[in-house]
GUZADO-954061 format. One record per residue (C-alpha): residue number from 1; y, z, x. Coordinates in steps of 0.02 Angstrom, whole numbers, plus 50000, padded with zeros to 5 digits. Example, Ala and Ser with C-alpha at 12.3 -4.5 7.8 and 13.67 -1.06 7.14 Angstrom:
@resi:1 | v:49775 | w:50390 | u:50615
@resi:2 | v:49947 | w:50357 | u:50684
% end
This chain:
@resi:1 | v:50924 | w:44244 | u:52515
@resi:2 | v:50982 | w:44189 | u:52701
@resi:3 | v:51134 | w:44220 | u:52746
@resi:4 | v:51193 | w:44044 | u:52768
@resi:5 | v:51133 | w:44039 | u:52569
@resi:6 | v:51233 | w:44173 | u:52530
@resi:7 | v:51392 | w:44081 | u:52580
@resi:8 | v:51521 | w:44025 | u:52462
@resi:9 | v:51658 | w:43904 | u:52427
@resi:10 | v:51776 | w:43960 | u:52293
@resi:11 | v:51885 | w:43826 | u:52231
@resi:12 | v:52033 | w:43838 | u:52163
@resi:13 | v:52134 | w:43696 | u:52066
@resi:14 | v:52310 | w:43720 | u:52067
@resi:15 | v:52469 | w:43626 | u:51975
@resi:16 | v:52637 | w:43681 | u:52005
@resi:17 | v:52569 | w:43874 | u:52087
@resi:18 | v:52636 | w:43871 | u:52251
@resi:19 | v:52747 | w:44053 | u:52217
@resi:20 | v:52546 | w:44128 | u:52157
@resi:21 | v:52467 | w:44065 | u:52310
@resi:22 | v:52520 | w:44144 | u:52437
@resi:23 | v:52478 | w:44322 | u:52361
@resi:24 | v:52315 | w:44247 | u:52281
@resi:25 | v:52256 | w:44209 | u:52465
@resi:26 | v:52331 | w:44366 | u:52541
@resi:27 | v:52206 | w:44480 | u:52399
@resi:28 | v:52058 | w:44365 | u:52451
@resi:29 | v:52098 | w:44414 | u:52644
@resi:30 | v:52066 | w:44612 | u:52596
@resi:31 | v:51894 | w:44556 | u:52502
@resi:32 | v:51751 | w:44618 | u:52595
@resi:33 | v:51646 | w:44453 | u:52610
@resi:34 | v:51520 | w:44523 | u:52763
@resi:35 | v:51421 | w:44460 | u:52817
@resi:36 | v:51427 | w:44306 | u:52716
@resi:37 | v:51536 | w:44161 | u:52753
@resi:38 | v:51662 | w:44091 | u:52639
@resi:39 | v:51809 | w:43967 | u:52626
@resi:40 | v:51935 | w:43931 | u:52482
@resi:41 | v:51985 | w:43743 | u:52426
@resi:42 | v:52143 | w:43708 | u:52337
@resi:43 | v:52134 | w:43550 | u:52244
@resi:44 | v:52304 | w:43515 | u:52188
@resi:45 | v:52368 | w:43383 | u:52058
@resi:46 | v:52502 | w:43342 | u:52161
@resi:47 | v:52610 | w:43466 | u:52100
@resi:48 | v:52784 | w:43411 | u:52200
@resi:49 | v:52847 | w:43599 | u:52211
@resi:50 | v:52809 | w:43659 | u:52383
@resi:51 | v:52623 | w:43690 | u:52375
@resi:52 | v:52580 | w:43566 | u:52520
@resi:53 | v:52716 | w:43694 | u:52642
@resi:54 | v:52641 | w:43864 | u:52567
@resi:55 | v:52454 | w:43813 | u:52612
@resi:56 | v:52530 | w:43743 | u:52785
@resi:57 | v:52596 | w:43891 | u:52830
@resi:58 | v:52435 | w:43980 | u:52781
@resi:59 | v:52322 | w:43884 | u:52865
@resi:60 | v:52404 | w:43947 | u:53025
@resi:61 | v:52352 | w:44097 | u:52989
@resi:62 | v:52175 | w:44058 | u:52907
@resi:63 | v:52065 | w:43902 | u:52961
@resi:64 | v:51960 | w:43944 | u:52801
@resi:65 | v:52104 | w:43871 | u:52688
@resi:66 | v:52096 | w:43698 | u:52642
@resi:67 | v:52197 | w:43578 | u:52544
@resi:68 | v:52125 | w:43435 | u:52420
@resi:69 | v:52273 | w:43342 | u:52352
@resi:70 | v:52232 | w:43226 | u:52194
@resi:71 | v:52338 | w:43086 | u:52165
@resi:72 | v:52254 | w:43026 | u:51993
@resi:73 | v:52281 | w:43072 | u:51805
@resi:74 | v:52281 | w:43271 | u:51805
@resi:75 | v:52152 | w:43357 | u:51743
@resi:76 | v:52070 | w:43538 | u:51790
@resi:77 | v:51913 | w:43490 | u:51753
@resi:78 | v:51903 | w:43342 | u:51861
@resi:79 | v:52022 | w:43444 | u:52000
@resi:80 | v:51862 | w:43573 | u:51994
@resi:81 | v:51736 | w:43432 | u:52010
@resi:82 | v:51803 | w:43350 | u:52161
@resi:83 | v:51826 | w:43529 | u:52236
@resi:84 | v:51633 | w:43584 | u:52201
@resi:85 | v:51587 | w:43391 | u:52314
@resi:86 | v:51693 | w:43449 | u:52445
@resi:87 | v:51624 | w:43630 | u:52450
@resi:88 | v:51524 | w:43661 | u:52624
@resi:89 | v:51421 | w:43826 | u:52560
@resi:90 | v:51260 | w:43837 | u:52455
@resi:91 | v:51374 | w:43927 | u:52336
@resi:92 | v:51522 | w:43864 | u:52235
@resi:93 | v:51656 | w:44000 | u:52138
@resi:94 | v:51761 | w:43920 | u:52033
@resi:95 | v:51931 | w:44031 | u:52001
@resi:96 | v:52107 | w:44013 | u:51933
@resi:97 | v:52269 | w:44007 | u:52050
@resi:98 | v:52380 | w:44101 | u:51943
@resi:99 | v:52326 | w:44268 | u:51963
@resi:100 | v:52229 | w:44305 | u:51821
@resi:101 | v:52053 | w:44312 | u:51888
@resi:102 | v:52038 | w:44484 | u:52015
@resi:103 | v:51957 | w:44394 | u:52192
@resi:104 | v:51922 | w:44592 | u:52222
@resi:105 | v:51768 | w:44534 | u:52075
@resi:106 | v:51701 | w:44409 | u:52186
@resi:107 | v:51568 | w:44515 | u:52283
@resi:108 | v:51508 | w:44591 | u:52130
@resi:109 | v:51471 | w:44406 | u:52043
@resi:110 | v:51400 | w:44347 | u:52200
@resi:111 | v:51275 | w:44497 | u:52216
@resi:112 | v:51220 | w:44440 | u:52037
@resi:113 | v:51174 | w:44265 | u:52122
@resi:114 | v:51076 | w:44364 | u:52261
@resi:115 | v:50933 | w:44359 | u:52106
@resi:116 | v:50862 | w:44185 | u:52104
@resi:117 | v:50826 | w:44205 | u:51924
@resi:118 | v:50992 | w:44207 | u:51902
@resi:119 | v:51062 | w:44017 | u:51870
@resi:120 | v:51247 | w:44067 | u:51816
@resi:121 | v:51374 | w:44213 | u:51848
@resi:122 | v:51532 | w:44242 | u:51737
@resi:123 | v:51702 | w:44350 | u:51763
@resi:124 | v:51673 | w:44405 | u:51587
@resi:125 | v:51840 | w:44484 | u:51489
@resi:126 | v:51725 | w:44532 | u:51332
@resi:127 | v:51595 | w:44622 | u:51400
@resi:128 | v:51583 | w:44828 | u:51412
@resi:129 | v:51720 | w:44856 | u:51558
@resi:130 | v:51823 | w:44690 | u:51520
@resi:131 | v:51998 | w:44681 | u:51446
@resi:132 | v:52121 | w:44556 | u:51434
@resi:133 | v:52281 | w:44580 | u:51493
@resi:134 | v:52422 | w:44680 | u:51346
@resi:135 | v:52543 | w:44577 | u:51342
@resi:136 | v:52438 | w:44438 | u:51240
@resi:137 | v:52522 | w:44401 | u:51069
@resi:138 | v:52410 | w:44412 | u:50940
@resi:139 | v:52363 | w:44219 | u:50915
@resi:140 | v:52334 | w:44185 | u:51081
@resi:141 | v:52195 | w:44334 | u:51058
@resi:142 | v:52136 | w:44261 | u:50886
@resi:143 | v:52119 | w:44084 | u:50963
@resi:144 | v:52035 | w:44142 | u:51123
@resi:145 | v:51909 | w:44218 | u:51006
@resi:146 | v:51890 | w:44090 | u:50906
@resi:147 | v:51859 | w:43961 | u:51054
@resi:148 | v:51742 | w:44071 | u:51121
@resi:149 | v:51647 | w:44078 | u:50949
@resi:150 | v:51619 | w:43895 | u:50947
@resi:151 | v:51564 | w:43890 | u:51127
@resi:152 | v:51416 | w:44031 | u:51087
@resi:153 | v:51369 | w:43901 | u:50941
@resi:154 | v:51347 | w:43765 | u:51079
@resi:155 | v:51237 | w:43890 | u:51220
@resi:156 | v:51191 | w:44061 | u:51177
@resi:157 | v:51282 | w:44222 | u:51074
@resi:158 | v:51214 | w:44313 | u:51212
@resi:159 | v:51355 | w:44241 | u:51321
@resi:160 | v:51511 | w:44350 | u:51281
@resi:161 | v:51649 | w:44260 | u:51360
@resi:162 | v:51572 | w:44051 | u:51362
@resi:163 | v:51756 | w:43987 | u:51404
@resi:164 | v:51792 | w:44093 | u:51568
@resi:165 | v:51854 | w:43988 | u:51707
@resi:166 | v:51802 | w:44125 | u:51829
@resi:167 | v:51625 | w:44097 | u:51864
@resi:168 | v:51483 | w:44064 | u:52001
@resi:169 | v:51339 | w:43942 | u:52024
@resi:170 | v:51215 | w:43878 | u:52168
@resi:171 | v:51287 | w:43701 | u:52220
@resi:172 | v:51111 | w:43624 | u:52199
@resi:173 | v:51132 | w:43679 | u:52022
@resi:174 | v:51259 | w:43544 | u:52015
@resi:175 | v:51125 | w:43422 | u:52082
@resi:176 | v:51004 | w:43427 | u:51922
@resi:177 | v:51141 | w:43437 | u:51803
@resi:178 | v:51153 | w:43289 | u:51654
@resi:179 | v:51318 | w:43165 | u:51689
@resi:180 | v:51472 | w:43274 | u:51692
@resi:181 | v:51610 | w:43226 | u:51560
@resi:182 | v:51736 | w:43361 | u:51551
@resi:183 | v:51889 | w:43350 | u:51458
@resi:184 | v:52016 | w:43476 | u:51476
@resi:185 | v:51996 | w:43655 | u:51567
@resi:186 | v:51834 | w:43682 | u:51515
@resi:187 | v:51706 | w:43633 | u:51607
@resi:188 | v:51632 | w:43797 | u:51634
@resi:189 | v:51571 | w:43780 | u:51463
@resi:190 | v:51495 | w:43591 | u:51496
@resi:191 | v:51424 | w:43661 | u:51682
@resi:192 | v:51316 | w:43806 | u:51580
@resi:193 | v:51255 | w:43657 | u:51452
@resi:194 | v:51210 | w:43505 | u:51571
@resi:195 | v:51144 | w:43632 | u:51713
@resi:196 | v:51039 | w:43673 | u:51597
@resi:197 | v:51056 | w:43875 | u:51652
@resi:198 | v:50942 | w:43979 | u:51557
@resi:199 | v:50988 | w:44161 | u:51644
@resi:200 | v:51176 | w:44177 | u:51607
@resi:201 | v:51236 | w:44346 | u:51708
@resi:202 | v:51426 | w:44414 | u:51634
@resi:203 | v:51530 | w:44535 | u:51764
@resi:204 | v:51668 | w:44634 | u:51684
@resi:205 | v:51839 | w:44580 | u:51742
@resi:206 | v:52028 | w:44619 | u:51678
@resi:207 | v:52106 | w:44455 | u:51642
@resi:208 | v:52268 | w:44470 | u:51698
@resi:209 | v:52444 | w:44395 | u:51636
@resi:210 | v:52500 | w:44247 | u:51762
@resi:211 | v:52613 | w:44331 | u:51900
@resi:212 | v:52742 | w:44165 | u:51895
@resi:213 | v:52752 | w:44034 | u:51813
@resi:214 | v:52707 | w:43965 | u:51656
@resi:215 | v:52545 | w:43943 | u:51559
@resi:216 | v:52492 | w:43774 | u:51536
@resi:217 | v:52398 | w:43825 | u:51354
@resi:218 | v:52481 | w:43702 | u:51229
@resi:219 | v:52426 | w:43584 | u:51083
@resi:220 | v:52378 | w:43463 | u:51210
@resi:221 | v:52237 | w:43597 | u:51271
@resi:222 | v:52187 | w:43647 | u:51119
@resi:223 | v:52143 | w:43480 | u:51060
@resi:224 | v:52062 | w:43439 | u:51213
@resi:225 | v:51948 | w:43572 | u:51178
@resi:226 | v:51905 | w:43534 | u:51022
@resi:227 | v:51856 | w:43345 | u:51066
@resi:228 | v:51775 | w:43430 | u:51219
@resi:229 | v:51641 | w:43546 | u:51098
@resi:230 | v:51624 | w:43397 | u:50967
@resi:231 | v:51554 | w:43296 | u:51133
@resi:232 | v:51440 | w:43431 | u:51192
@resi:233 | v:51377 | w:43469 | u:51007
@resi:234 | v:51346 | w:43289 | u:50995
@resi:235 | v:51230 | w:43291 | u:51183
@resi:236 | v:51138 | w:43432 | u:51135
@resi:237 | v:51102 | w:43366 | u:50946
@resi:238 | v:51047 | w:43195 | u:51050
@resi:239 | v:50933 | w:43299 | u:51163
@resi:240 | v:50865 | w:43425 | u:51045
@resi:241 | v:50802 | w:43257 | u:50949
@resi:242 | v:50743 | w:43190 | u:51086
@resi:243 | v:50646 | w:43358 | u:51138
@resi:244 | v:50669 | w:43494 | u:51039
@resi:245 | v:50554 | w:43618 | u:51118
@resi:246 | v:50641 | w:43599 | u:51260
@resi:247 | v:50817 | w:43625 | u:51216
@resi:248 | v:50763 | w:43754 | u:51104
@resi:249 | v:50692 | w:43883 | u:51247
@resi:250 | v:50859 | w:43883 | u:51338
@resi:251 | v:51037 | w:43861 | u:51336
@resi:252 | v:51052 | w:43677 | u:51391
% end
């Protein structure tokens, strides 16, 4: 891999973060990214709290900042989406703004992409050496479980955390991928499925509690996802008729 392939764009969507960012971008600063280059993206959903003065103010201080404000319906998915078209690098991290993915991972996930076997990289809480943070109640542990378990019905069991939003991919991946129709926050999930990625790679990370701020995990979400996996089961049952061999020697 060249160095100019081994550059990234890590995008970030944000909605209502602006007290996280400024210490989100200050922890990417003291990640060692040599000698690759990188740059971060904030696509924001027009949060109306300040974020558009935070990442002004940073941007004085680091050119590699940018800001991608979306003025339609909001949606992380589609905040993601227009962040990977924007993305200059032959790589494209996806991460969340609220402090619960570690940046200090990044390295390690993007040495994983160094393989060109390799089609897909995960921050992976489930894995040996991956922990969620304590403070989780025990339904929001029993649902993330369970969300996860319908996920590995839809790719592979050998994928131990599906619904991560902390993951890597090659940009061109993007290019061969079936039409995109995220709903919701997952579209990790639909990336691994339409990318067709048959070498899935997990890195062990501690999912962390959101520093401010409030989670956005409601009822809304939660049926979201479920329309979201009865979409993809119904794409993969249409393909697997359509060509079973095929669907049946990979994830996608």
């Amino acid at each position: 891999m060249t160095l100019n392939e081994a550059s990234v764009s890590i995008i970030i969507p944000t909605f209502r973060e602006a007290k996280n960012i400024p210490e989100l971008i200050q922890r990417i600063v003291q990640v060692d990214f040599s000698p690759r280059s990188f740059e971060v993206i904030l696509v924001d959903d027009n949060s109306q709290d300040g974020t558009r003065e935070v990442v002004k103010i940073l941007q004085g201080r680091y050119p590699w900042v940018h800001l991608l404000v979306r003025l339609g319906p909001k949606s992380l998915s589609a905040a993601a989406m227009e962040g990977f078209q924007k993305a200059r690098y032959p790589l494209v991290l996806l991460m969340d703004a609220d402090l619960s993915h570690p940046p200090e991972k990044i390295p390690e996930m993007l040495a994983q992409l160094s393989d060109p076997a390799v089609d897909f990289v995960i921050g992976s809480r489930y894995v040996c050496g991956g922990s969620a943070a304590e403070l989780w109640p025990v339904t929001r542990r029993l649902t993330s479980r369970f969300a996860a378990l319908l996920a590995q019905l839809l790719i592979s069991r050998r994928v131990k955390d599906p619904l991560s939003g902390f993951f890597a991919l090659r940009k061109r991946a993007l290019a061969r991928c079936d039409r995109l129709r995220p709903i919701g926050w997952k579209i990790g999930l639909e990336l691994m499925l339409k990318c067709h990625c048959k070498n899935i790679k997990e890195v062990p990370i501690h999912f962390s509690e959101r520093l401010h701020g409030k989670s956005k995990f409601n009822f809304r979400v939660a049926s979201d996802y479920l329309r979201h996996v009865n979409r993809l089961l119904i794409y993969k049952l249409v393909r697997f008729i359509a060509s079973p061999n095929e669907v049946g020697r990979g994830v996608g």
